[in-house]
C-alpha positions in Angstrom: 66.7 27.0 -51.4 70.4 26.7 -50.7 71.4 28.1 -53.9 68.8 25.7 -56.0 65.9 26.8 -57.8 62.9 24.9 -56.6 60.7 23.7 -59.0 58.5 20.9 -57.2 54.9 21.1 -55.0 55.0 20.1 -51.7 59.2 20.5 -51.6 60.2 20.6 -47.5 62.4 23.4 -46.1 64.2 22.6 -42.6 65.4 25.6 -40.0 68.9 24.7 -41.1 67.7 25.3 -44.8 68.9 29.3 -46.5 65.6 30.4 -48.7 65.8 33.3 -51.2 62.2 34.6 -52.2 63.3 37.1 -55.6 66.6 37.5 -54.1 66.1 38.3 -50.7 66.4 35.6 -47.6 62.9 35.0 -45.6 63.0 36.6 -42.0 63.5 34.0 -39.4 60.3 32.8 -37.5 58.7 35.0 -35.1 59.4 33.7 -31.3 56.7 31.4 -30.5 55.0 33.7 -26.8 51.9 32.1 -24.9 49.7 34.8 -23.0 46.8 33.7 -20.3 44.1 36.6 -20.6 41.2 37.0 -18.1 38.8 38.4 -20.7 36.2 40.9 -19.4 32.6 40.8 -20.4 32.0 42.9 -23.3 35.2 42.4 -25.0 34.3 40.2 -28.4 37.2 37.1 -28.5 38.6 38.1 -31.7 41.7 40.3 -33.5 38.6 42.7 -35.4 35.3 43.6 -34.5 32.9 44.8 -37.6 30.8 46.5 -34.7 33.5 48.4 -33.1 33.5 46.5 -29.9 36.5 46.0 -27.6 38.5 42.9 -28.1 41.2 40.9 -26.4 43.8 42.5 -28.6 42.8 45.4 -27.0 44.2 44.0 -23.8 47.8 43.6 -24.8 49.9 45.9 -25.0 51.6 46.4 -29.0 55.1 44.8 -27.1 52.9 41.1 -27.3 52.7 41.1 -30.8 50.3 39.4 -33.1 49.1 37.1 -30.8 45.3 35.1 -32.4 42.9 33.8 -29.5 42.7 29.8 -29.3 38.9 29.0 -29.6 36.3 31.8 -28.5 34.1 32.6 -25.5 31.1 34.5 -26.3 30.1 38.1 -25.9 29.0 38.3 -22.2 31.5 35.5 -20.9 34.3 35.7 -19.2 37.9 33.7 -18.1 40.4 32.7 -19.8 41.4 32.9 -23.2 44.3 31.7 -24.5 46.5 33.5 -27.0 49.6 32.4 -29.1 51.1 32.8 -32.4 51.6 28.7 -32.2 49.7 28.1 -35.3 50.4 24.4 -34.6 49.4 24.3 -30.7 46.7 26.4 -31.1 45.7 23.5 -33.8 45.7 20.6 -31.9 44.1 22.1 -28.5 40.9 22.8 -30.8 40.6 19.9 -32.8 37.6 17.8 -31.5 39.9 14.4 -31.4 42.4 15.8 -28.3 39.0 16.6 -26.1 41.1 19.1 -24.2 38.4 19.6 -21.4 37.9 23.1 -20.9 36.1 23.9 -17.5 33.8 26.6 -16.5 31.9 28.4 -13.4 28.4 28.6 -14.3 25.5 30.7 -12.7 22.6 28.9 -13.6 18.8 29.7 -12.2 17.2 27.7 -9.6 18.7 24.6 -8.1 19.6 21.7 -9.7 18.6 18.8 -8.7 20.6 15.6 -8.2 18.7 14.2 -11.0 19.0 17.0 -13.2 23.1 16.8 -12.8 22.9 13.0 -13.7 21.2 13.3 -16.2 23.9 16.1 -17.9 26.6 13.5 -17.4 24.7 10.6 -18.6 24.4 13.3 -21.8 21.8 16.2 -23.4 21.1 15.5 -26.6 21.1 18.9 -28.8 19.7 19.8 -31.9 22.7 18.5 -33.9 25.2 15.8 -33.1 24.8 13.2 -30.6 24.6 13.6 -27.2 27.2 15.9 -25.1 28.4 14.6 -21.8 29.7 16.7 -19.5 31.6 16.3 -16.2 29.3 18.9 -13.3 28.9 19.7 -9.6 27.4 22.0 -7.5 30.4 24.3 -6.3 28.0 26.8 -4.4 24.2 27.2 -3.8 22.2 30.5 -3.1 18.5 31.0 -2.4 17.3 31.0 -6.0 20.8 30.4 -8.3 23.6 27.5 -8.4 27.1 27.9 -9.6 27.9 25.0 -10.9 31.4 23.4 -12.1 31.3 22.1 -15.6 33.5 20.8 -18.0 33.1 20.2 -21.5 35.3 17.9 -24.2 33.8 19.0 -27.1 33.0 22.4 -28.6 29.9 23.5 -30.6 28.1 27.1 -30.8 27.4 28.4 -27.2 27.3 25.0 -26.1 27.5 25.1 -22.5 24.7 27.9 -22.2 22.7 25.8 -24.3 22.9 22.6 -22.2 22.0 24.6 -19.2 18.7 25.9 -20.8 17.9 22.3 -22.0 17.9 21.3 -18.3 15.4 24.0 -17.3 18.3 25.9 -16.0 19.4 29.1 -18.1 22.8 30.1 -17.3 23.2 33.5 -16.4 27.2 34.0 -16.1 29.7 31.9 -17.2 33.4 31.7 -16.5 35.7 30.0 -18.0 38.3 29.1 -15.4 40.7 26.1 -17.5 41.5 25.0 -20.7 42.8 21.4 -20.4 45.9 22.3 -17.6 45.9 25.6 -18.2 43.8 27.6 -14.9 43.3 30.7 -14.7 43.9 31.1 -10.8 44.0 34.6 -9.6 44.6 36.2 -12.7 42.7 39.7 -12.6 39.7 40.3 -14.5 41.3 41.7 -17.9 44.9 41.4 -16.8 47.3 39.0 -18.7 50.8 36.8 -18.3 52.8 34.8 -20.2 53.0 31.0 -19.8 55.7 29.1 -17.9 57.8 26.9 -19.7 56.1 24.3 -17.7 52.4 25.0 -18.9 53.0 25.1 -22.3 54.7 21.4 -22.3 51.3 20.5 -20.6 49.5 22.1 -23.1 51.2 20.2 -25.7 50.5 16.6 -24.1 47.0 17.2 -23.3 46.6 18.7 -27.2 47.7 15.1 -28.7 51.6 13.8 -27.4 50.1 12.8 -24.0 46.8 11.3 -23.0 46.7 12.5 -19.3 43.8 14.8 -19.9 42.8 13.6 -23.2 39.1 11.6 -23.2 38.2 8.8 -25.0 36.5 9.5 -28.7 33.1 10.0 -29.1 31.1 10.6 -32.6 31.2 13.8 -32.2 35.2 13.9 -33.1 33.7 15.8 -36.5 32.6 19.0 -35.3 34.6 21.9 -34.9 35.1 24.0 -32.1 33.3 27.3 -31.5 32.1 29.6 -29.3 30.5 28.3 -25.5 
C-alpha cells in the first residue's frame, strides 16, 4: 500500500490509498446503483435457483450488473424488492435493531374483526421469540376476503403469513408495497427503476443515521431477517 509492504491484520486502506495485490493495482470500486423491482409471483428472490426457477436477476437486464436482493419475499409473493450492490446499506436495512418497517397488502380469508385487529397490534405470540406487533387496517372488504394493510418491524421465516393464520385468517396474497420509505407506487408488475438520489438518503436514515421511521427496540433485536 503506497509503495509499503503490509504486514499487519486488520491494517485500513482509504480511497486516496494506491494498493498493489502481486504487482498489479486493485480495480476501483464498482459504482454503488439502487434498483426498485416489482417482483412477480413465481420468480424465487435470489441470484441462483437449485430448482431452475425464474429469479429477480432474471428481471434485469446484464447493463444492471451484479446487483444482490435486500431481504426476501417468498415464492408466491409479490412487490417490491430491493436490489443494490451496497453491501453496507443493504446491511443496516436488514439488521433487526433499525426496524425498517416494511408494509404489505394482504388478502386474508373472512373478515377480520375489530377484535381480531387489536389483538395483532397488541402482538401474536409465535412459536419462537416473543411476541410480534404489527401496525394493521382494513384497506378494502369483499363478501368473504379482507385486504388488509400491515406492517412489520421485524423479520422471521414467512412471518406475516404466519401471523395471519394464527388469527384464524390465512392469507392468500401478499404484496409488499414499502420497505421503510421506499414505495413501490405504480411500478409495473416485474418492471424495475433505479432510485432517486433522494430515496436512497431516506434509506440510509431509516436503516440507522436517522430515527424518523426507526421503532423503538424490542427483544426480538436478535433475530435475523428472512423471508415474509
Amino acid at each position: 500500500m503506497n509503495g509499503k509492504t503490509v504486514t499487519t491484520l486488520g491494517s485500513r486502506a482509504s480511497r486516496d490509498d494506491r494498493i498493489l495485490v502481486d504487482g498489479r493495482p486493485l480495480p476501483p470500486p464498482a459504482e454503488r446503483r439502487y434498483v426498485a423491482l416489482n417482483k412477480p409471483a413465481g420468480v424465487a428472490t435470489t441470484l441462483e435457483d437449485p430448482e431452475g426457477r425464474p429469479t429477480v436477476r432474471d428481471l434485469l437486464p446484464p447493463s444492471a450488473g451484479r446487483l444482490f436482493p435486500v431481504g426476501r419475499l417468498d415464492l408466491q409473493s409479490t412487490g417490491l424488492v430491493l436490489m443494490t450492490n451496497d453491501g453496507a446499506l443493504a446491511a443496516r436495512l436488514t439488521h433487526p435493531r433499525h426496524h425498517v418497517p416494511r408494509t404489505y397488502r394482504v388478502k386474508v380469508s373472512g373478515r377480520p374483526d375489530p377484535a381480531v385487529l387489536e389483538r395483532m397490534r397488541r402482538g401474536i405470540r409465535l412459536e419462537e421469540g416473543p411476541p410480534v406487533r404489527v401496525e394493521v387496517a382494513i384497506e378494502r372488504a369483499l363478501p368473504t376476503k379482507t385486504w388488509l394493510r400491515l406492517t412489520v418491524f421485524e423479520g422471521r421465516n414467512h412471518l406475516v403469513r404466519r401471523l395471519c393464520h394464527a388469527v384464524g385468517h390465512g392469507a392468500e396474497k401478499l404484496e409488499r408495497v414499502a420497505i421503510g420509505p421506499l414505495v413501490l407506487g405504480s411500478l409495473p408488475r416485474g418492471a424495475f427503476r433505479m432510485l432517486t438520489g433522494a430515496e436512497v438518503a431516506a434509506l440510509r436514515r431509516a436503516s440507522g443515521r436517522g430515527r424518523g421511521s426507526a421503532r423503538r427496540p424490542t427483544p426480538g433485536d436478535r433475530r435475523r431477517t428472512q423471508r415474509v
